[in-house]
Chimera marker file (.cmm) of the C-alpha trace (Angstrom):
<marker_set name="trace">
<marker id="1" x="0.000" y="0.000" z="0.000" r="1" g="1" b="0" radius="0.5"/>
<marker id="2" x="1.491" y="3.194" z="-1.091" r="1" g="1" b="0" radius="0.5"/>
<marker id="3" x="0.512" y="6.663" z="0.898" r="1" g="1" b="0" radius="0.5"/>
<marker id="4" x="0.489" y="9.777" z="-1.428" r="1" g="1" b="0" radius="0.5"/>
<marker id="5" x="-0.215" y="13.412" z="0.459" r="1" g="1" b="0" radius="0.5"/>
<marker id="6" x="-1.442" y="16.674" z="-1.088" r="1" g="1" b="0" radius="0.5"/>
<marker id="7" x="-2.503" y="19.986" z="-0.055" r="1" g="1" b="0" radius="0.5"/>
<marker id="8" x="-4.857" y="22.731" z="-1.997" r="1" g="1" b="0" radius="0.5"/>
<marker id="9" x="-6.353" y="25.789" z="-0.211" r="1" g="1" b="0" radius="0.5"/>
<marker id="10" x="-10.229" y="26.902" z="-0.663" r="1" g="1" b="0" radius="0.5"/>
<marker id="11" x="-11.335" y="31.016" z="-1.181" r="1" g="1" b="0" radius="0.5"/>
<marker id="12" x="-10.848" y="32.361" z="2.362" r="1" g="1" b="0" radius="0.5"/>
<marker id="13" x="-14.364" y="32.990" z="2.348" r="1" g="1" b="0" radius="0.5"/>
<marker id="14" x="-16.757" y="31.531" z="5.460" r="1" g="1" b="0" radius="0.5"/>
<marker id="15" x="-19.914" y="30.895" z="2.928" r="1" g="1" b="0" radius="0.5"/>
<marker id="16" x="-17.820" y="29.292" z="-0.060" r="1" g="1" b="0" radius="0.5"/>
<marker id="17" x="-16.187" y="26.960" z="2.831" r="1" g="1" b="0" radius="0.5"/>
<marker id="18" x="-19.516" y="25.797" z="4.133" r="1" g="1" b="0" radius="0.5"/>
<marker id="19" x="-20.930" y="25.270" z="0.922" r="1" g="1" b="0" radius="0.5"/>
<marker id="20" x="-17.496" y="23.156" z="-0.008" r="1" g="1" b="0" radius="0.5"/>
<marker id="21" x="-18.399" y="20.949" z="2.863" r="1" g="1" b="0" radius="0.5"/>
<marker id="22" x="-21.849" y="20.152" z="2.518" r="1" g="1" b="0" radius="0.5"/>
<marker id="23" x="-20.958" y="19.040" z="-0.779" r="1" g="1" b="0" radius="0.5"/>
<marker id="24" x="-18.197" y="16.699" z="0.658" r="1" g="1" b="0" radius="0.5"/>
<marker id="25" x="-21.065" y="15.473" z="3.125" r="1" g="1" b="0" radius="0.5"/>
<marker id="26" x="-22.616" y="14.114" z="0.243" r="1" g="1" b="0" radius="0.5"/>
<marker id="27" x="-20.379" y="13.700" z="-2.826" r="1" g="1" b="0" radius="0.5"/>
<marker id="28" x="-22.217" y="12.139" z="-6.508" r="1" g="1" b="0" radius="0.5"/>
<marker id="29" x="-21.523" y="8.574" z="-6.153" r="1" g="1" b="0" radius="0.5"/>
<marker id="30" x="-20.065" y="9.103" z="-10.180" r="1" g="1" b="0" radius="0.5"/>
<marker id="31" x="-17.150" y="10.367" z="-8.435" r="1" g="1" b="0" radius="0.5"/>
<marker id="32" x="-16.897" y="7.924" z="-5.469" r="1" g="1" b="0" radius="0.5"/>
<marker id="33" x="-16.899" y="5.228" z="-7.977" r="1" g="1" b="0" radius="0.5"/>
<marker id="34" x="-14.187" y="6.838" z="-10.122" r="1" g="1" b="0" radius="0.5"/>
<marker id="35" x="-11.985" y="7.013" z="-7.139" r="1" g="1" b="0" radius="0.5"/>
<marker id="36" x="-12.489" y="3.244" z="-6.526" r="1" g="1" b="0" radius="0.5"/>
<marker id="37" x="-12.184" y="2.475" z="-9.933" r="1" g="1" b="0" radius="0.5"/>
<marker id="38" x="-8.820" y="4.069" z="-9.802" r="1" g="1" b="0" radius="0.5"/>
<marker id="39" x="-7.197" y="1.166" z="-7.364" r="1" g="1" b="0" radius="0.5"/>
<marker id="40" x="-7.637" y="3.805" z="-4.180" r="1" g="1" b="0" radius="0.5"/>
<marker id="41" x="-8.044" y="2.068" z="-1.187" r="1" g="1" b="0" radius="0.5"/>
<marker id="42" x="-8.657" y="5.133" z="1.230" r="1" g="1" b="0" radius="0.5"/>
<marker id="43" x="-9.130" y="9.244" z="1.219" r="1" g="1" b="0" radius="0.5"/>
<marker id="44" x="-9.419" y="11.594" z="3.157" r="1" g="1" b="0" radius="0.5"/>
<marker id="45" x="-9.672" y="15.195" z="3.647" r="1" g="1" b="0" radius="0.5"/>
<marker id="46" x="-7.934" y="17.518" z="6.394" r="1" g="1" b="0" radius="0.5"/>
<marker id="47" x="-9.166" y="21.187" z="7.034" r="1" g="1" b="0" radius="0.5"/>
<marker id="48" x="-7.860" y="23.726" z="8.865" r="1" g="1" b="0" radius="0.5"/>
<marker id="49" x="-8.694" y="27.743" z="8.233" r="1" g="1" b="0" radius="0.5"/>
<marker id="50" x="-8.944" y="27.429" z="4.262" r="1" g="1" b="0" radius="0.5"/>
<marker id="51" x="-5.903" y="24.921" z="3.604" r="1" g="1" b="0" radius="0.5"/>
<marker id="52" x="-6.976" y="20.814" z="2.733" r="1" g="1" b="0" radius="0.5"/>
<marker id="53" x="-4.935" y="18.217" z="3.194" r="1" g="1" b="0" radius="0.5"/>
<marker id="54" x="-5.493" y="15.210" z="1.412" r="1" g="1" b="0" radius="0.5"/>
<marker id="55" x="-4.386" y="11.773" z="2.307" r="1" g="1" b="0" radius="0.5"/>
<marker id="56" x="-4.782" y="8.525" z="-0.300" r="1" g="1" b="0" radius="0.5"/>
<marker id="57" x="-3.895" y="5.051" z="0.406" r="1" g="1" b="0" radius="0.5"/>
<marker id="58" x="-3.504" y="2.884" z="-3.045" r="1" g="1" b="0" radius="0.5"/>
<marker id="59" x="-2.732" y="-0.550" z="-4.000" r="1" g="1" b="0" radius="0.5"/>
<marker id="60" x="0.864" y="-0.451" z="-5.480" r="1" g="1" b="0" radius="0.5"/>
<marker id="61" x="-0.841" y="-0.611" z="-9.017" r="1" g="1" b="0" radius="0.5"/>
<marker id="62" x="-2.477" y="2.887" z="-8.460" r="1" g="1" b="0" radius="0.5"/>
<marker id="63" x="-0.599" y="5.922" z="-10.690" r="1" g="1" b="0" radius="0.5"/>
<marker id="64" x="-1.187" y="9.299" z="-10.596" r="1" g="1" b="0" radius="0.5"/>
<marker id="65" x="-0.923" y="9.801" z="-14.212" r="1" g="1" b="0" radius="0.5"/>
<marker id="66" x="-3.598" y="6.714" z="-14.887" r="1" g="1" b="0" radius="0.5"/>
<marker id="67" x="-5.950" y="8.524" z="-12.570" r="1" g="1" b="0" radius="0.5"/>
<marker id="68" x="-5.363" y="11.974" z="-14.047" r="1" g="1" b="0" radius="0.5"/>
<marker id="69" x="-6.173" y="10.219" z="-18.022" r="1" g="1" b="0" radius="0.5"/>
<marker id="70" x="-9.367" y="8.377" z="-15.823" r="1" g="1" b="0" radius="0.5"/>
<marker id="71" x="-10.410" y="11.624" z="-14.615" r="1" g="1" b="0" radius="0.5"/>
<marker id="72" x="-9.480" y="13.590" z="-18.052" r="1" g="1" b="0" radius="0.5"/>
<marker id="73" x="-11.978" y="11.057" z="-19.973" r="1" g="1" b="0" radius="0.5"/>
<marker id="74" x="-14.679" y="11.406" z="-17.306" r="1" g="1" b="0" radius="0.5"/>
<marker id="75" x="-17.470" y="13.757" z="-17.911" r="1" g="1" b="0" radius="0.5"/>
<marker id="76" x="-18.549" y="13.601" z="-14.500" r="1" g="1" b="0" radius="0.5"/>
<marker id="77" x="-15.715" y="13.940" z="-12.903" r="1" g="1" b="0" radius="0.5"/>
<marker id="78" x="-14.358" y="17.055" z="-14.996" r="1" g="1" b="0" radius="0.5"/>
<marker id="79" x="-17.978" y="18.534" z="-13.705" r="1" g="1" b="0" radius="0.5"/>
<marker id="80" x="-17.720" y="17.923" z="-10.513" r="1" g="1" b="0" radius="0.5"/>
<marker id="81" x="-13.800" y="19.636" z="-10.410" r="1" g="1" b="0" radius="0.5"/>
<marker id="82" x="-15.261" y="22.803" z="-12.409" r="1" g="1" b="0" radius="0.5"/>
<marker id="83" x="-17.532" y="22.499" z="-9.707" r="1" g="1" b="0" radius="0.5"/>
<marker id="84" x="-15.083" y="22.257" z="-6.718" r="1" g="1" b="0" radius="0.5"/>
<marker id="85" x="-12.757" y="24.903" z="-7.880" r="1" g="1" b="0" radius="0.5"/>
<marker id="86" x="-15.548" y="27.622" z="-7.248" r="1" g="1" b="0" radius="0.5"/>
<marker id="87" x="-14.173" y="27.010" z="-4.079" r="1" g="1" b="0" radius="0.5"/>
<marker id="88" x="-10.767" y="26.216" z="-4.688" r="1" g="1" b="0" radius="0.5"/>
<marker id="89" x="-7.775" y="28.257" z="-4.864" r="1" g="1" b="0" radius="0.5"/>
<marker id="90" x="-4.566" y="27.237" z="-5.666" r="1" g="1" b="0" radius="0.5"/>
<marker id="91" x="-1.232" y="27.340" z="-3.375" r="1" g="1" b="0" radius="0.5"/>
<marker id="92" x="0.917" y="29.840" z="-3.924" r="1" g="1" b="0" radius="0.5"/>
<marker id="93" x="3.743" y="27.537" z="-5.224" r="1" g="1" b="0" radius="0.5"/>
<marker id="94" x="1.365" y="26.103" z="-7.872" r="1" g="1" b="0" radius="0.5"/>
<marker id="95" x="2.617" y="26.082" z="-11.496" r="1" g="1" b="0" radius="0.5"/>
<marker id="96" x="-0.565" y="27.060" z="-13.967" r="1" g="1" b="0" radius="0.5"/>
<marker id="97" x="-3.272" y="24.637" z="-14.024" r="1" g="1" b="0" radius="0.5"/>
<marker id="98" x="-2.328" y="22.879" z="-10.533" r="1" g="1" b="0" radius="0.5"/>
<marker id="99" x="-4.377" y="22.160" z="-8.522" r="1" g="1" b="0" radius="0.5"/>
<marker id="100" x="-3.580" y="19.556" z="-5.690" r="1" g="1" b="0" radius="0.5"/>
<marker id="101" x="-0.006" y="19.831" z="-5.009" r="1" g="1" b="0" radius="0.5"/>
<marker id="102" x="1.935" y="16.483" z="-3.990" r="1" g="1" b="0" radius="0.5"/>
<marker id="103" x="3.270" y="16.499" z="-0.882" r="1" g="1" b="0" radius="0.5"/>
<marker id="104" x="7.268" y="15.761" z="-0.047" r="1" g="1" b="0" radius="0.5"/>
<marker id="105" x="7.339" y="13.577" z="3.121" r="1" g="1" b="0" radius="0.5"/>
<marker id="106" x="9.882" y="14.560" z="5.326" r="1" g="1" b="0" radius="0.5"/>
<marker id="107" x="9.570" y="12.546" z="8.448" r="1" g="1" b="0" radius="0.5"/>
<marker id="108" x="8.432" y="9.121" z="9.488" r="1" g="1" b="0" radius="0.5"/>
<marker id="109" x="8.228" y="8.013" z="13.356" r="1" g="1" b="0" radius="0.5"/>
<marker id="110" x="11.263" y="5.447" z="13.505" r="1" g="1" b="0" radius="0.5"/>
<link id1="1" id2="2" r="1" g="1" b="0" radius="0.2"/>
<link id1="2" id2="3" r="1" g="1" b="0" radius="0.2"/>
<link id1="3" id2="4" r="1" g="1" b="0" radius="0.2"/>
<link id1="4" id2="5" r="1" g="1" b="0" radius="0.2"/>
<link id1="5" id2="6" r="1" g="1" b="0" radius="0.2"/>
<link id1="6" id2="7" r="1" g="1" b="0" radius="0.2"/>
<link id1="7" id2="8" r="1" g="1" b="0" radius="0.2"/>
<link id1="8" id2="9" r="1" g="1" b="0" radius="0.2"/>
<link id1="9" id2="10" r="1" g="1" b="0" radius="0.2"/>
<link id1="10" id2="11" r="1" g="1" b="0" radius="0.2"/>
<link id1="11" id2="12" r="1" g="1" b="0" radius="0.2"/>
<link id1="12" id2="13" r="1" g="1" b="0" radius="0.2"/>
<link id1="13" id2="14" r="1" g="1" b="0" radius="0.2"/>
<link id1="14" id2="15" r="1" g="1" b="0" radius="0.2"/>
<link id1="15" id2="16" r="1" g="1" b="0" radius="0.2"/>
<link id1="16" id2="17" r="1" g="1" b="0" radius="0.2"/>
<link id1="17" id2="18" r="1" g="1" b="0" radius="0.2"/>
<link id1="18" id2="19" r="1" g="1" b="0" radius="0.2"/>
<link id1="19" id2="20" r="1" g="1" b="0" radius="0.2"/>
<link id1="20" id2="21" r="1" g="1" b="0" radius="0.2"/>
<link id1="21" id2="22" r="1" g="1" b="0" radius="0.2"/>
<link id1="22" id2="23" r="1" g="1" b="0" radius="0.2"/>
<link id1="23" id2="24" r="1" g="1" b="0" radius="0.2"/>
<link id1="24" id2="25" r="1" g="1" b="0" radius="0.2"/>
<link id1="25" id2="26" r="1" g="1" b="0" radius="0.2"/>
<link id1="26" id2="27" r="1" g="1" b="0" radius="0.2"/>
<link id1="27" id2="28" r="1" g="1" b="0" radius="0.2"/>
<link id1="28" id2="29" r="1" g="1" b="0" radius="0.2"/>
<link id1="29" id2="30" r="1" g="1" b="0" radius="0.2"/>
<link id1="30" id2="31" r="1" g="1" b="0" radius="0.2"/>
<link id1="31" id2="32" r="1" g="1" b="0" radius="0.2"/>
<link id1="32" id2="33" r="1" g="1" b="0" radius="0.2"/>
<link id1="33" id2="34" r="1" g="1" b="0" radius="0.2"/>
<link id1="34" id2="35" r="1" g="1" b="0" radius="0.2"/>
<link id1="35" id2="36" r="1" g="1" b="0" radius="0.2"/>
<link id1="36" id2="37" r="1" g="1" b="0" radius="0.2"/>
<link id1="37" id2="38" r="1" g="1" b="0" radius="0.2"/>
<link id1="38" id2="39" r="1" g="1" b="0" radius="0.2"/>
<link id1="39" id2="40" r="1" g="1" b="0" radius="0.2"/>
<link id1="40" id2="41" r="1" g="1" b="0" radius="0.2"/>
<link id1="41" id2="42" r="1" g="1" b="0" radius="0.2"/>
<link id1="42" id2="43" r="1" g="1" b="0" radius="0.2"/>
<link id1="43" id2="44" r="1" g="1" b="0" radius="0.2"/>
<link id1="44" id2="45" r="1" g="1" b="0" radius="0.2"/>
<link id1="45" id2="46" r="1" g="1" b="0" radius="0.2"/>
<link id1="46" id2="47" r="1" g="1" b="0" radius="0.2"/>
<link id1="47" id2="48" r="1" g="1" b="0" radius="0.2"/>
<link id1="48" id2="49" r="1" g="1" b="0" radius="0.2"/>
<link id1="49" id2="50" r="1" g="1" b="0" radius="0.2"/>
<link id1="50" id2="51" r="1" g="1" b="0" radius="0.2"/>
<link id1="51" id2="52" r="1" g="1" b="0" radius="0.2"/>
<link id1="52" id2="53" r="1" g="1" b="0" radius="0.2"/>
<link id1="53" id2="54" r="1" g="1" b="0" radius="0.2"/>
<link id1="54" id2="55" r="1" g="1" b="0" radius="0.2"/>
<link id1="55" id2="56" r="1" g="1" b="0" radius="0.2"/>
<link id1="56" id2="57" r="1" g="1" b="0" radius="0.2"/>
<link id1="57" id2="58" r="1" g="1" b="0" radius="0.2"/>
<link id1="58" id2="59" r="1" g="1" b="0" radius="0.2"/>
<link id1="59" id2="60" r="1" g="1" b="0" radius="0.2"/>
<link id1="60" id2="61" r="1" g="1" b="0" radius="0.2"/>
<link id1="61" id2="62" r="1" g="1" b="0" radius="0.2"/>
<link id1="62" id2="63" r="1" g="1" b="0" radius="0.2"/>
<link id1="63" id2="64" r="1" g="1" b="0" radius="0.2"/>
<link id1="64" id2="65" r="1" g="1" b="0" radius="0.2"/>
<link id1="65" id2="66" r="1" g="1" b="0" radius="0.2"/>
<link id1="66" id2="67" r="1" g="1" b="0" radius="0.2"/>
<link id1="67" id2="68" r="1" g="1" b="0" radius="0.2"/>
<link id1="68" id2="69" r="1" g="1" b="0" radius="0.2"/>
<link id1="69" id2="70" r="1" g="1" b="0" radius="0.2"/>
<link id1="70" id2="71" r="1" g="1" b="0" radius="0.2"/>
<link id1="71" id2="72" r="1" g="1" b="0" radius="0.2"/>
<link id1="72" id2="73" r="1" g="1" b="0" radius="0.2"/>
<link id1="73" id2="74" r="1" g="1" b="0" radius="0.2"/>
<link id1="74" id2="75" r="1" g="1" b="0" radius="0.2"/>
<link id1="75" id2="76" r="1" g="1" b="0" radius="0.2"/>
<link id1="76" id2="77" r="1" g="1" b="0" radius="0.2"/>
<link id1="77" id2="78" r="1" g="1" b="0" radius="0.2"/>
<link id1="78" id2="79" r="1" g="1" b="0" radius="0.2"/>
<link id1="79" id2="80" r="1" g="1" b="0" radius="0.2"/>
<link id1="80" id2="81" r="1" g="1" b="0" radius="0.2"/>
<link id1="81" id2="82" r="1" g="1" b="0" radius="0.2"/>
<link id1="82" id2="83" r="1" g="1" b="0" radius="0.2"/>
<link id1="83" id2="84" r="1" g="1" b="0" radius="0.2"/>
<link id1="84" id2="85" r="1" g="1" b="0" radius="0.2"/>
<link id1="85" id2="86" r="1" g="1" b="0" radius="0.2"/>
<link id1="86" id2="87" r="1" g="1" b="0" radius="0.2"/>
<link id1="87" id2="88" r="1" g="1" b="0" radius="0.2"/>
<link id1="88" id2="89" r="1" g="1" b="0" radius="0.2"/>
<link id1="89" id2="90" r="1" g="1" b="0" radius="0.2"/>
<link id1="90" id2="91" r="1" g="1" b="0" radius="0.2"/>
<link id1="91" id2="92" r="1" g="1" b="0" radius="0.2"/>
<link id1="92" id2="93" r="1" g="1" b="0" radius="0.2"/>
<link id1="93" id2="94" r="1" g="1" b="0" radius="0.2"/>
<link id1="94" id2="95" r="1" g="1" b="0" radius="0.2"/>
<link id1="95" id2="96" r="1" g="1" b="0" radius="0.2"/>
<link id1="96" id2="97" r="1" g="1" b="0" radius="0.2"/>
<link id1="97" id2="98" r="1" g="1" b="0" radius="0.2"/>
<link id1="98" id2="99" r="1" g="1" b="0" radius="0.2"/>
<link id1="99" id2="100" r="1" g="1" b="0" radius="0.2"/>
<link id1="100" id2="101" r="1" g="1" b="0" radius="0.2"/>
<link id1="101" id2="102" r="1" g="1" b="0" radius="0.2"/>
<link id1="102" id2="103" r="1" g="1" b="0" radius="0.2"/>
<link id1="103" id2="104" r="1" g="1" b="0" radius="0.2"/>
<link id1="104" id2="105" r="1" g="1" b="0" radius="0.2"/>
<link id1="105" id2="106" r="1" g="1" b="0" radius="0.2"/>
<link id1="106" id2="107" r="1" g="1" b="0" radius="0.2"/>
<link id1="107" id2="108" r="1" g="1" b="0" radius="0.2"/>
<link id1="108" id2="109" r="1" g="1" b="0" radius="0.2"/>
<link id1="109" id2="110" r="1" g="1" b="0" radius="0.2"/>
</marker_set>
């Protein structure tokens, strides 16, 4: 099982944050199934102010770029990120286009 870590910020706006949410309360099942199609075994989300934190656990099969061509060919899931970056913003560091920025690990309890 392979861990991958990213981070993405949301509009530092209360109401947009709320709204981004309640939509992650109750996300289309189109896009849960693309994730498990995808060979990820586990996700979640971290907030704190407007920065995310995303954590994904994947069977050593998983690759970023097959999920990015999964997700490129996927109506449904290239709605639901036009969707999502309403709310999004991205980091400061972010090259055009980038969104969720991969994570460098740096530390692991011995």
């Amino acid at each position: 099982m392979h861990r991958y870590c990213f981070a993405l910020d949301l509009k530092d706006d209360d109401q947009l944050i709320a709204e981004y949410k309640a939509y992650h309360k109750a996300v289309w099942p189109e896009i849960i199934q693309s994730i498990k199609a995808s060979e990820i075994k586990k996700l979640d989300i971290y907030l704190v102010s407007n920065r995310l934190f995303m954590i994904l656990e994947a069977d050593v099969s998983f690759s970023l770029e097959k999920k990015a061509e999964m997700d490129a060919s996927n109506p449904k899931v290239q709605e639901w990120e036009e969707l999502m970056w309403k709310y999004q913003q991205a980091l400061p560091t972010a090259k055009p286009g980038e969104k969720w920025m991969l994570m460098e690990k740096i530390f692991e309890l011995p």
